[in-house]
KEBADREN-165290 format. One record per residue (C-alpha): residue number from 1; residue in three letters; x negated, y negated, z negated. Coordinates in steps of 0.1 Angstrom, whole numbers, plus 5000, padded with zeros to 4 digits. Layout:
N
[rec NUM ALA [X Y Z]] ...
This chain:
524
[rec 1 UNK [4034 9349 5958]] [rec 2 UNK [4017 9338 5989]] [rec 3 UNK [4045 9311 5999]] [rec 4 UNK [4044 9294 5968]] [rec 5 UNK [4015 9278 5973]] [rec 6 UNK [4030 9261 6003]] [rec 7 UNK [4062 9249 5986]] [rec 8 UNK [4041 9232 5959]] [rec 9 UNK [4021 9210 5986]] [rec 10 UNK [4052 9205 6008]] [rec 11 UNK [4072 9195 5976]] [rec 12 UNK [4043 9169 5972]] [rec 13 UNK [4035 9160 6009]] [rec 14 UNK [4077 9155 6013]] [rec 15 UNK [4080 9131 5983]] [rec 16 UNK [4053 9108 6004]] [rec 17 UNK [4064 9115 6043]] [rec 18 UNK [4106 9114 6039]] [rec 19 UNK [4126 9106 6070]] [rec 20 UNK [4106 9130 6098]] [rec 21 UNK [4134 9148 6117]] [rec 22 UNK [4132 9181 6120]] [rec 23 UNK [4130 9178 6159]] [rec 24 UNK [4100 9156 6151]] [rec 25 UNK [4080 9174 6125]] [rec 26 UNK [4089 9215 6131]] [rec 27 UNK [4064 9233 6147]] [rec 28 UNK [4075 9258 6168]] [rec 29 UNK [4047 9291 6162]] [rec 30 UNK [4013 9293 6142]] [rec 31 UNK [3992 9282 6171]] [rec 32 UNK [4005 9253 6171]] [rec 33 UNK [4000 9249 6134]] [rec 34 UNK [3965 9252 6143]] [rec 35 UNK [3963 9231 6170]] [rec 36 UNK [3983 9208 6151]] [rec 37 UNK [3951 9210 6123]] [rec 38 UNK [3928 9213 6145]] [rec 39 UNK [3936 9180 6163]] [rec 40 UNK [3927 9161 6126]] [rec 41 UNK [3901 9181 6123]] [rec 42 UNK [3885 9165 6160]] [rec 43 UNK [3900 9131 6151]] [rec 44 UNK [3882 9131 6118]] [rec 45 UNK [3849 9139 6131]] [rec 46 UNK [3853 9116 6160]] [rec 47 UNK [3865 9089 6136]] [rec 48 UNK [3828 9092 6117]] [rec 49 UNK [3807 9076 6147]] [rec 50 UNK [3831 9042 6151]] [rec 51 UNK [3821 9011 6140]] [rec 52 UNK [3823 9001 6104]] [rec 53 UNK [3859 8982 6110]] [rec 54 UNK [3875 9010 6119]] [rec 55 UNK [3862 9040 6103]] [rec 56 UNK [3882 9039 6068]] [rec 57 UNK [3915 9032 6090]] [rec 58 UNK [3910 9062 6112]] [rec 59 UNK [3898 9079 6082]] [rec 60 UNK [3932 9071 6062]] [rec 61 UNK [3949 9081 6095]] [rec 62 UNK [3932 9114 6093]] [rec 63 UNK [3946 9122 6054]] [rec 64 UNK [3982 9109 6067]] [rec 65 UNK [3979 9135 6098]] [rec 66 UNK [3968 9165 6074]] [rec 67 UNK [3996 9158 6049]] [rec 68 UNK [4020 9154 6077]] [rec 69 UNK [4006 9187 6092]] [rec 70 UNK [4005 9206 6060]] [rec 71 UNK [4041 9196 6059]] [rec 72 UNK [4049 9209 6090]] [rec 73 UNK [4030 9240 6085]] [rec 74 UNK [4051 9250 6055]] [rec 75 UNK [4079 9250 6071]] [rec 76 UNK [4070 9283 6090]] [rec 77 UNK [4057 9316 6083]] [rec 78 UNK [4016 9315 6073]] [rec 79 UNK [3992 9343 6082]] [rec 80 UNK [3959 9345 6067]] [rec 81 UNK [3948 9332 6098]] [rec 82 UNK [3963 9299 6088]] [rec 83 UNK [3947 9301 6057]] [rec 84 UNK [3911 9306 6069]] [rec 85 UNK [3918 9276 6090]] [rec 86 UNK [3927 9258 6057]] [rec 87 UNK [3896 9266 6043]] [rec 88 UNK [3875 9247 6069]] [rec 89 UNK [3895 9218 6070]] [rec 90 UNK [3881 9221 6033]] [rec 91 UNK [3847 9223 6045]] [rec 92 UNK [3855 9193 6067]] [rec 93 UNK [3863 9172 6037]] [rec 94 UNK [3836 9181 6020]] [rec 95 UNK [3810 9179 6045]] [rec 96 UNK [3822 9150 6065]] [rec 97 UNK [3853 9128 6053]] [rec 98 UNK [3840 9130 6015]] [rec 99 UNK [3806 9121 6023]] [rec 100 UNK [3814 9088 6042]] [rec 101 UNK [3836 9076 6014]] [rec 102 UNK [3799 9078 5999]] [rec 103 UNK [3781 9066 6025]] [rec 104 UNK [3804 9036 6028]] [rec 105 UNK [3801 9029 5991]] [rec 106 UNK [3763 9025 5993]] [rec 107 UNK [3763 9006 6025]] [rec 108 UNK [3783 8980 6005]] [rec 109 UNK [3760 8986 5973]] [rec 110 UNK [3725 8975 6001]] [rec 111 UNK [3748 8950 6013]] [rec 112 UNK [3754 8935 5978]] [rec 113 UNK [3722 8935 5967]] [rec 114 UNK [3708 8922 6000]] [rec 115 UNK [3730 8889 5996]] [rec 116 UNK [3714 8887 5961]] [rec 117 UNK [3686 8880 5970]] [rec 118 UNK [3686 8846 5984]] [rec 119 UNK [3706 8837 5954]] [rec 120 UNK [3677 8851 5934]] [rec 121 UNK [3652 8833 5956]] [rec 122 UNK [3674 8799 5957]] [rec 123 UNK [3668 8800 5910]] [rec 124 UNK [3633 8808 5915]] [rec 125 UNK [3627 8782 5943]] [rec 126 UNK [3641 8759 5911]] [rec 127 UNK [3614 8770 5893]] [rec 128 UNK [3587 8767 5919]] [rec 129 UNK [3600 8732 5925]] [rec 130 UNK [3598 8722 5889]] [rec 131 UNK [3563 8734 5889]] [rec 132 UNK [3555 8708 5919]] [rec 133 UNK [3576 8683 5899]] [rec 134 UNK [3559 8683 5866]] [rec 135 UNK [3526 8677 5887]] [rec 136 UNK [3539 8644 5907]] [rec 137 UNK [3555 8631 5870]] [rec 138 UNK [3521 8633 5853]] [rec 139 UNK [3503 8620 5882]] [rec 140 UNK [3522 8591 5883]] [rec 141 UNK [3522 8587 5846]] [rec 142 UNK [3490 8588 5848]] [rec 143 UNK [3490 8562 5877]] [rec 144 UNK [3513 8539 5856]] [rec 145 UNK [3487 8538 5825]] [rec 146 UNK [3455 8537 5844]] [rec 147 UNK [3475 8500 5858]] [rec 148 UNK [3487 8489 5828]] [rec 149 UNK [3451 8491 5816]] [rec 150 UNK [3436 8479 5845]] [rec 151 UNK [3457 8449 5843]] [rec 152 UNK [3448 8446 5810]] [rec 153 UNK [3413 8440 5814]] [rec 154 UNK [3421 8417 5848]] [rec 155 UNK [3441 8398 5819]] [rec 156 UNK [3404 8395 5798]] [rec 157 UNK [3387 8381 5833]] [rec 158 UNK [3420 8352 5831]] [rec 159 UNK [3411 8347 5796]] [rec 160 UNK [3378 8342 5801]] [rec 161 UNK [3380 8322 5834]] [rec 162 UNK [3403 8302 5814]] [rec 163 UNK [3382 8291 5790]] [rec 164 UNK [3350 8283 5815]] [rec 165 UNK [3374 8258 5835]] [rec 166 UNK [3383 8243 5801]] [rec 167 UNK [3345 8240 5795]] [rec 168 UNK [3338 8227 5827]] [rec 169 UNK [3367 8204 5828]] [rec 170 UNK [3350 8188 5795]] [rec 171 UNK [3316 8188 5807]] [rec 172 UNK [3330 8176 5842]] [rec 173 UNK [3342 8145 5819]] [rec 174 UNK [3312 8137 5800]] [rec 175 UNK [3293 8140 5832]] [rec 176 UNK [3318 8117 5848]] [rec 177 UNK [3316 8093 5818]] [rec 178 UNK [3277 8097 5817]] [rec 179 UNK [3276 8080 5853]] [rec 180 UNK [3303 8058 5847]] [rec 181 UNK [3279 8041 5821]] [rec 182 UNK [3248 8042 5841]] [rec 183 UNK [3271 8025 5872]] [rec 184 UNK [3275 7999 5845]] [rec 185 UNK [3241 7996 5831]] [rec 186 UNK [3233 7993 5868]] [rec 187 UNK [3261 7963 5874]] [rec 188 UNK [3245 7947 5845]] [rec 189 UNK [3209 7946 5855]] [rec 190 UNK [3218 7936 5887]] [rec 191 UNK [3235 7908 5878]] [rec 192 UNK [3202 7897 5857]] [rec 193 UNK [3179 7905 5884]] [rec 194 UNK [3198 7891 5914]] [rec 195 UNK [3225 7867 5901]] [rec 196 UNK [3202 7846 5881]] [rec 197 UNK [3179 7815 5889]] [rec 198 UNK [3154 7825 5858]] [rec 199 UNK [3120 7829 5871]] [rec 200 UNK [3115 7867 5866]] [rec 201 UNK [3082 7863 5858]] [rec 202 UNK [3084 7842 5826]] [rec 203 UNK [3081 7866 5797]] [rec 204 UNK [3117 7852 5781]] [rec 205 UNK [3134 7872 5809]] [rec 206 UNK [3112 7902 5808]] [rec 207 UNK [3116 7907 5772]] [rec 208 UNK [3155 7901 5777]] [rec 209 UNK [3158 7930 5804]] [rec 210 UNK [3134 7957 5791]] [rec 211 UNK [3162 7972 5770]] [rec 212 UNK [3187 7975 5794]] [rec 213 UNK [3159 7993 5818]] [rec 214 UNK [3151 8011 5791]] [rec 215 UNK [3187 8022 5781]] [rec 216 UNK [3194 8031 5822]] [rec 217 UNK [3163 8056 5817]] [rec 218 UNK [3175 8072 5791]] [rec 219 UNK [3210 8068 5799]] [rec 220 UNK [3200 8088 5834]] [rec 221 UNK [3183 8114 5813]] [rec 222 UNK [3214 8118 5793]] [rec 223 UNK [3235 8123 5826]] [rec 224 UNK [3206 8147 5843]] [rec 225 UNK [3212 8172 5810]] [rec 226 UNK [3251 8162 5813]] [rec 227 UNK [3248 8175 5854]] [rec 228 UNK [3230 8203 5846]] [rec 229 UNK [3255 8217 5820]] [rec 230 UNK [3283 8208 5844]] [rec 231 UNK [3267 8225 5876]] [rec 232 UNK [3253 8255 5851]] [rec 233 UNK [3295 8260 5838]] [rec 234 UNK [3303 8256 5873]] [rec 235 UNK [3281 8291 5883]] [rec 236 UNK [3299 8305 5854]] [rec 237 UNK [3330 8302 5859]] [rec 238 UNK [3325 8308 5898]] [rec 239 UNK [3308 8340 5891]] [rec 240 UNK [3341 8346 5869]] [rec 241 UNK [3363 8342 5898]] [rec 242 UNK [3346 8367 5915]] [rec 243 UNK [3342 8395 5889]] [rec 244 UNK [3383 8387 5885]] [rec 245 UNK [3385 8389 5924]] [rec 246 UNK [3368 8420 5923]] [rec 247 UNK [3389 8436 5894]] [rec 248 UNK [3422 8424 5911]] [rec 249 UNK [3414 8439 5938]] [rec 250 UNK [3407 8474 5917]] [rec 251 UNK [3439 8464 5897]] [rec 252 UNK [3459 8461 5935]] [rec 253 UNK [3451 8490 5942]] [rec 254 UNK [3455 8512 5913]] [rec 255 UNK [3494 8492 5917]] [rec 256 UNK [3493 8508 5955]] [rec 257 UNK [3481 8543 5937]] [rec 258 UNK [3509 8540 5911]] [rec 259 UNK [3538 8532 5936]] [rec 260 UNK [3524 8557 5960]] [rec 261 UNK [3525 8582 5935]] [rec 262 UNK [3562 8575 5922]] [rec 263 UNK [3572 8574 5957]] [rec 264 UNK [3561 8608 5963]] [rec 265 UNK [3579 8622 5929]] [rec 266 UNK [3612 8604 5935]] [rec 267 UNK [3608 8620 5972]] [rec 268 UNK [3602 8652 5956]] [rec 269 UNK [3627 8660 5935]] [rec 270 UNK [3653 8646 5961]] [rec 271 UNK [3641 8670 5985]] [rec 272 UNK [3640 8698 5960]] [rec 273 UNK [3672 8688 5944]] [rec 274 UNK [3688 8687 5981]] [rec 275 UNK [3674 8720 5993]] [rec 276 UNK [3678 8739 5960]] [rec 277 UNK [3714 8729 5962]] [rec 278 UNK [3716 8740 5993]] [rec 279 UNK [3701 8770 5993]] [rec 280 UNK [3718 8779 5963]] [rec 281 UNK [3754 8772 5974]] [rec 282 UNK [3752 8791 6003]] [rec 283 UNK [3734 8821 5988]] [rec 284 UNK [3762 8823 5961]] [rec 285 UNK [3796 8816 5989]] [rec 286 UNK [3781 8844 6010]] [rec 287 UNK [3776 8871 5977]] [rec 288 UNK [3809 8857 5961]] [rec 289 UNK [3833 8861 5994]] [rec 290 UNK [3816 8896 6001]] [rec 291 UNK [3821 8906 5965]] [rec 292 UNK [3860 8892 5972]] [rec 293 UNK [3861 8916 6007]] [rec 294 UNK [3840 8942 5990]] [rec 295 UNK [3862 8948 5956]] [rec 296 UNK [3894 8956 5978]] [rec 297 UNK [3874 8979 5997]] [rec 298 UNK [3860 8995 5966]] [rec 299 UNK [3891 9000 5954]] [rec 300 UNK [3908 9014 5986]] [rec 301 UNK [3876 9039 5983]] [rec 302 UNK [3886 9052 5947]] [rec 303 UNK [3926 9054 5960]] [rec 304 UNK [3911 9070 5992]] [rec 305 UNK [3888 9095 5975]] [rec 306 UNK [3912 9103 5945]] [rec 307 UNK [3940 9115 5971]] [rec 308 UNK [3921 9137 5988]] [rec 309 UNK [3906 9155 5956]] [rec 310 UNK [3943 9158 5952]] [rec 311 UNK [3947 9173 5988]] [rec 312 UNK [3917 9197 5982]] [rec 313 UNK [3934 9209 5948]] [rec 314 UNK [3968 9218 5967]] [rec 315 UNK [3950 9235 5994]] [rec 316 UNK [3927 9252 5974]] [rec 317 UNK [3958 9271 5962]] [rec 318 UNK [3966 9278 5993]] [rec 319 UNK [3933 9294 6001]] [rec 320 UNK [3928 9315 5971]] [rec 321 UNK [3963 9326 5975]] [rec 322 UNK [3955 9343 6009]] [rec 323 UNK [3938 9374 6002]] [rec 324 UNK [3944 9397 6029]] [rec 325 UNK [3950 9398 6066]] [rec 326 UNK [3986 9408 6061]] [rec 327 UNK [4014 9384 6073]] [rec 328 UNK [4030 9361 6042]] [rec 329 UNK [4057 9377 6021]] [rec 330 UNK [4085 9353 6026]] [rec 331 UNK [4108 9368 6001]] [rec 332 UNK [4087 9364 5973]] [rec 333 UNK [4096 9332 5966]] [rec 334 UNK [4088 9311 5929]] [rec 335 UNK [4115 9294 5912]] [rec 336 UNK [4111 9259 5914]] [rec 337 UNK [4099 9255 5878]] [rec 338 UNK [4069 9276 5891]] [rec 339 UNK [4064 9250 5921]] [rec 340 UNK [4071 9223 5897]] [rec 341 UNK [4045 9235 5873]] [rec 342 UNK [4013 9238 5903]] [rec 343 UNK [4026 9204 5915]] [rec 344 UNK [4020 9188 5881]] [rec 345 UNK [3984 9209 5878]] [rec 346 UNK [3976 9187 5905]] [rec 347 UNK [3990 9156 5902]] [rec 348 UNK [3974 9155 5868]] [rec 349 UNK [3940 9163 5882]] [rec 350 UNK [3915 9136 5863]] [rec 351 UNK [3888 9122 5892]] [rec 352 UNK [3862 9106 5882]] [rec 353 UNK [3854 9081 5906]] [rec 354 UNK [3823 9063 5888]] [rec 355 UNK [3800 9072 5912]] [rec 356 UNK [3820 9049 5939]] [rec 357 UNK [3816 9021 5910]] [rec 358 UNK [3794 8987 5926]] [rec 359 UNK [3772 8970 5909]] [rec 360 UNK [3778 8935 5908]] [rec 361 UNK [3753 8907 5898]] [rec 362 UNK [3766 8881 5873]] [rec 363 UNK [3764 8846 5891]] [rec 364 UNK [3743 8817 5875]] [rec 365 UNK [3749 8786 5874]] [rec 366 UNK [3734 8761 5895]] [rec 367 UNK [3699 8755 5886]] [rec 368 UNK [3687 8726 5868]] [rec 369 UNK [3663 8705 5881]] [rec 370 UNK [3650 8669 5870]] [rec 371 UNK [3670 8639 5878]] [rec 372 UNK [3653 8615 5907]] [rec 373 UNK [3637 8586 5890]] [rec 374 UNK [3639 8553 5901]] [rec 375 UNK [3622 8546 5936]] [rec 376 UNK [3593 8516 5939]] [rec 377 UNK [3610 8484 5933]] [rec 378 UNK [3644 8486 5924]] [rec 379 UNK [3647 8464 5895]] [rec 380 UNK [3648 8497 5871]] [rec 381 UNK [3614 8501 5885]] [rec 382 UNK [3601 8466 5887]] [rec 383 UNK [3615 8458 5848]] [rec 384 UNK [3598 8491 5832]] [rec 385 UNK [3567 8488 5852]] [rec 386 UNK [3560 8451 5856]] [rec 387 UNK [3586 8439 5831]] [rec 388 UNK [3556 8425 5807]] [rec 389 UNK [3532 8413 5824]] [rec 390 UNK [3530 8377 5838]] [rec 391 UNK [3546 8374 5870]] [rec 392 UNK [3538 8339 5881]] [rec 393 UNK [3507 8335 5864]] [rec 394 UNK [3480 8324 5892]] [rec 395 UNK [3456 8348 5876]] [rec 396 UNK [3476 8383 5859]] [rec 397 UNK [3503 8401 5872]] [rec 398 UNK [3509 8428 5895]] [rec 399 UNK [3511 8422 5930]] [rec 400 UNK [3540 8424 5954]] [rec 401 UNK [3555 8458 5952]] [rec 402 UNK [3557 8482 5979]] [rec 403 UNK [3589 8502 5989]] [rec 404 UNK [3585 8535 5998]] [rec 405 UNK [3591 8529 6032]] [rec 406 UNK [3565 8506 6032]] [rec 407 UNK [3540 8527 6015]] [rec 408 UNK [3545 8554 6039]] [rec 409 UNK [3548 8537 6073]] [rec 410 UNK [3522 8510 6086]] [rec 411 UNK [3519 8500 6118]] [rec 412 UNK [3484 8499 6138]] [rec 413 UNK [3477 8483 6170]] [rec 414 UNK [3455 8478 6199]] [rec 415 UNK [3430 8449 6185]] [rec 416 UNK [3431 8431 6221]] [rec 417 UNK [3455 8443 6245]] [rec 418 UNK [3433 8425 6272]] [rec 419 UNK [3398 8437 6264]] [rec 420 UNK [3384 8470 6260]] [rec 421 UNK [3396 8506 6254]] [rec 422 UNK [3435 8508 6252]] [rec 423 UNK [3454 8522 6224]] [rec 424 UNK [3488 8528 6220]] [rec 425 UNK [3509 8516 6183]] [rec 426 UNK [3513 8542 6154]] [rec 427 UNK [3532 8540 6126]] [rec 428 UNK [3502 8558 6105]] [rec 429 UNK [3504 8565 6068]] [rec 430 UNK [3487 8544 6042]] [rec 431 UNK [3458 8568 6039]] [rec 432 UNK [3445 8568 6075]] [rec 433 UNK [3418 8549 6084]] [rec 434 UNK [3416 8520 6109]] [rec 435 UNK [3395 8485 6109]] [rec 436 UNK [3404 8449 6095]] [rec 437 UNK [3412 8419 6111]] [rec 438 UNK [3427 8389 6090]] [rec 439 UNK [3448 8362 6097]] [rec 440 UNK [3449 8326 6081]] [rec 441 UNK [3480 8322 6054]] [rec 442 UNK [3489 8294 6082]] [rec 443 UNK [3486 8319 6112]] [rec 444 UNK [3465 8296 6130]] [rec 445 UNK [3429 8321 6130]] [rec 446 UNK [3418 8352 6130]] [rec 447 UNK [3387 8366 6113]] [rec 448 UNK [3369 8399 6118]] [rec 449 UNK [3330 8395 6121]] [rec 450 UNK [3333 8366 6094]] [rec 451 UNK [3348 8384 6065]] [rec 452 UNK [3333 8393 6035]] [rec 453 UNK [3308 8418 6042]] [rec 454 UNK [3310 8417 6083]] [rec 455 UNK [3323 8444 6101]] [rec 456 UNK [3352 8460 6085]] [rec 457 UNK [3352 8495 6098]] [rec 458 UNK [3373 8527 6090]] [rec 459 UNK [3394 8511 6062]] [rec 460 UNK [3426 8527 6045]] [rec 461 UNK [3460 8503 6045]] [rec 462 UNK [3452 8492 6005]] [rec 463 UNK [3414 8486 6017]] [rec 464 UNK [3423 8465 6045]] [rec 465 UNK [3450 8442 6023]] [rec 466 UNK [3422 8436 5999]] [rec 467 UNK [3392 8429 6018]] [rec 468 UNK [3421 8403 6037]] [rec 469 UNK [3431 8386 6004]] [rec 470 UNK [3391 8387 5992]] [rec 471 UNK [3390 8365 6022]] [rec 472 UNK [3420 8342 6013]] [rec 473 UNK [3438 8354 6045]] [rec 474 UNK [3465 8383 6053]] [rec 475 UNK [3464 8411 6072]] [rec 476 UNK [3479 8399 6106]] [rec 477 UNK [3515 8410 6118]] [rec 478 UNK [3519 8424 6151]] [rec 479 UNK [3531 8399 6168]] [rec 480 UNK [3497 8380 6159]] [rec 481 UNK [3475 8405 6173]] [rec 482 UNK [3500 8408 6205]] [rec 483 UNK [3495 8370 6209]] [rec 484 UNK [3456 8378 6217]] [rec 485 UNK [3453 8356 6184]] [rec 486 UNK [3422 8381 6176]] [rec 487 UNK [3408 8387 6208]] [rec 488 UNK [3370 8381 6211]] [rec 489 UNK [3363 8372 6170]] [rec 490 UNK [3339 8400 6168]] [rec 491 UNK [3323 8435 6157]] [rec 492 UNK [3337 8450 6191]] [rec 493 UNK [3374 8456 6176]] [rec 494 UNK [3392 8445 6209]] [rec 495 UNK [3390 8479 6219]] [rec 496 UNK [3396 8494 6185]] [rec 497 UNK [3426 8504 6160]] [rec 498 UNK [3431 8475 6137]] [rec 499 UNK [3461 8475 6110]] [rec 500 UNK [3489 8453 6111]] [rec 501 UNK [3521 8438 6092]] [rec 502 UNK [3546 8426 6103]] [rec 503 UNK [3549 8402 6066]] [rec 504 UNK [3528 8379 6056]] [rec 505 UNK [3520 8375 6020]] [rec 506 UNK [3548 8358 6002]] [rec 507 UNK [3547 8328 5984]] [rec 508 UNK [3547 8345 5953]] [rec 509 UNK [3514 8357 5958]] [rec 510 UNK [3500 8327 5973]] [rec 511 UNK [3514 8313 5940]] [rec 512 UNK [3496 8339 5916]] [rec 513 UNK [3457 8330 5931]] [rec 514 UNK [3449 8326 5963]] [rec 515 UNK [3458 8288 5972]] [rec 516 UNK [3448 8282 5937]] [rec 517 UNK [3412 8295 5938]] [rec 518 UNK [3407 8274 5973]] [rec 519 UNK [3414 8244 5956]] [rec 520 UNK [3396 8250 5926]] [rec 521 UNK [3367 8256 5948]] [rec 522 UNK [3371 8227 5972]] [rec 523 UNK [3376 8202 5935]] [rec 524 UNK [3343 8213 5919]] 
């Protein structure tokens, strides 16, 4: 009874390991059996403190040796000896080879959901992003209507100084007209004073020129009132040049605010699109090629763990079979329908191996974030932005637009590199602070004590454009300030930052006001 347990697991074990010669595979005396399983047994162990790559190798190694053993062992008489050994190689299964199958399979499970995270993190960075986002497209929104608006009412200042040159231009005329008579009034007297023989004293003449004196007088009074409408239209509508000076100048700046601001949300979602991507794609190749690697090895662990529940099932038999220290009978020996019949208990053994089941995360897709809109003057930009205002008008329209690589790199210098304190260029942002000098539109002078309200100290980039162009000039390039253009024109700045660019203003700025306003000026 004892030997059948043997023939049923050498019947299974010979099915797997045919072709071991019997010089091979015989073992010649129990010890030997023992040493034989003793030798897995110290593998097995020994196996358990490599590294990671090699552990389930050696491990499958160890379930080869112990089938090929088992082989072997029934083969030759077994003692209960044998069998007491059999039941701690059971224990050694149990305690040691079963439990790193399990360890193995959790190892891969922190693994897993370690390599989640970033993909985790890489969606909810989207959502931080879009947070950000949604801020810069309502700032700039909000940029875009507070300019519109503010153009709108610089429009009402055109209007009105519009209408004042109209006025003047026709009081101007009657003024003009006015003198043109008195010149001849004048003329006429003249000619009846000095070009005539008549004695002025006789009362004939006298009576003949007292009208025309008389119509001079009041002819002059006429053209006093005339002048004084003229020169009180001509306050007017200077005054109106300045309020529109002063709101352009709010209106330029609101344009620098509004193409700051869409710089910085076209930046912003590029970056974020660009980084979420990236983040994202990398988070997911790492999980998805470790769930690839990981799957096999899952299911090399349920192949691996469902054997040996097998192995443990055939020598269980073994073990219980052995109840006594008495030496196996070898004639009792089953018919083969017996063996047949134990073989199939086991072989049909159900394992569960759900507990060696991963959880895997279901990948999403890649995360959706805003589309870059249109960067500062493109013509997508330019069109929806600008597209109906005036754009030549000497009075309306926006100014020139600035890229975003001109909003967000300006260049300051030393303001004499001869004189004073030296300091070294910077490409500074728009925001910093530095002081004003201006050049003529011609490039021939340089102003800083005599512009607008002296001293221009600590102004940003949009400050220092305006206070040049409330001057009629430019802020000066570079080169300008290098060729000592500015050196000694005041308020100390020859040892001091001053801002720079390297273009003048174009023509079609020039054309939109500046020259204009100079020549209205020098005409009236």
């Amino acid at each position: 009874m004892k030997l059948v347990f043997f023939q049923v697991l050498g019947v299974v074990l010979a099915g797997d390991h045919t072709g071991c010669g019997t010089a091979d595979c015989s073992l010649d005396d129990e010890s030997s059996l023992i040493q034989a399983l003793n030798t897995v047994a110290v593998r097995t162990d020994h196996s358990l403190v490599q590294s990671s790559e090699s552990k389930t190798d050696k491990r499958k190694a160890y379930v080869n040796r112990l089938f090929q053993t088992a082989q072997d062992m029934l083969k030759e008489s077994v003692t209960p000896t044998v069998v007491r050994f059999v039941a701690d190689v059971l224990e050694t299964l149990e305690s040691t080879v079963m439990p790193a199958i399990q360890d193995e399979h959790d190892m891969d499970q922190r693994m897993m959901n370690t390599l989640w995270i970033p993909v985790n993190a890489s969606v909810t960075s989207a959502a931080t992003y879009s947070g950000a986002i949604h801020n810069y497209t309502t700032m700039s929104q909000s940029a875009s209507s507070n300019h519109v608006t503010c153009r709108d009412g610089e429009n009402t200042h055109c209007v009105i100084i519009t209408d004042c040159e109209e006025r003047l231009d026709v009081a101007y005329g009657h003024h003009e007209m006015c003198e043109q008579e008195i010149d001849d009034i004048q003329d006429l007297i003249s000619a009846d004073w000095c070009g005539s023989s008549v004695d002025k004293m006789e009362l004939v003449f006298r009576n003949a020129a007292r009208p025309r004196l008389a119509r001079y007088l009041a002819k002059e009074i006429e053209c006093d009132e005339l002048r004084a409408i003229w020169t009180t239209i001509t306050e007017e509508c200077e005054a109106a040049h300045v309020a529109h000076q002063l709101k352009r100048g709010s209106c330029d700046e609101a344009q620098g605010t509004l193409e700051t601001s869409v710089c910085s949300w076209a930046t912003e979602v590029e970056e974020a699109r660009r980084v979420v991507l990236q983040a994202y794609t990398a988070a997911v190749d790492a999980y998805t090629i470790a769930m690839q690697d990981v799957e096999a090895e899952e299911a090399d662990r349920k192949v691996e763990f469902s054997t040996l529940e097998i192995t443990k099932c055939l020598l269980e038999q073994i073990h219980v079979a052995t109840a006594t220290e008495e030496p196996c009978d070898e004639s009792t020996i089953l018919p083969v329908e017996q063996v047949n019949e134990q073989l199939q208990r086991c072989h049909e053994l159900v394992v569960d191996t759900g507990h060696l089941d991963l959880d895997y995360h279901t990948i999403p897709g890649a995360p959706d974030l805003p589309g870059v809109p249109v960067f500062p003057c493109v013509e997508e930009f330019t069109s929806a932005q600008y597209g109906e205002m005036p754009q030549t008008n000497m009075c309306a329209g926006p100014a020139v637009c600035n890229s975003c690589a001109a909003l967000a790199e300006h260049i300051t210098v030393d303001g004499c590199t001869t004189a004073g304190d030296t300091h070294v260029r910077e490409v500074r942002d728009v925001t910093d602070l530095a002081n004003v000098r201006c050049c003529s539109m011609d490039g021939t002078s340089c102003a800083t004590e005599g512009l607008p309200g002296g001293c221009q100290e600590g102004k940003s980039f949009f400050e220092a454009q305006m206070i040049c162009s409330d001057a009629e000039m430019r802020l000066c390039s570079e080169n300008e300030i290098e060729s000592l253009l500015c050196c000694g024109t005041g308020c100390g700045y020859d040892g001091h930052k001053v801002w720079t660019s390297t273009d003048s203003i174009p023509d079609s700025l020039r054309e939109r006001g500046w020259d204009h306003v100079n020549d209205w000026m020098t005409r009236h």
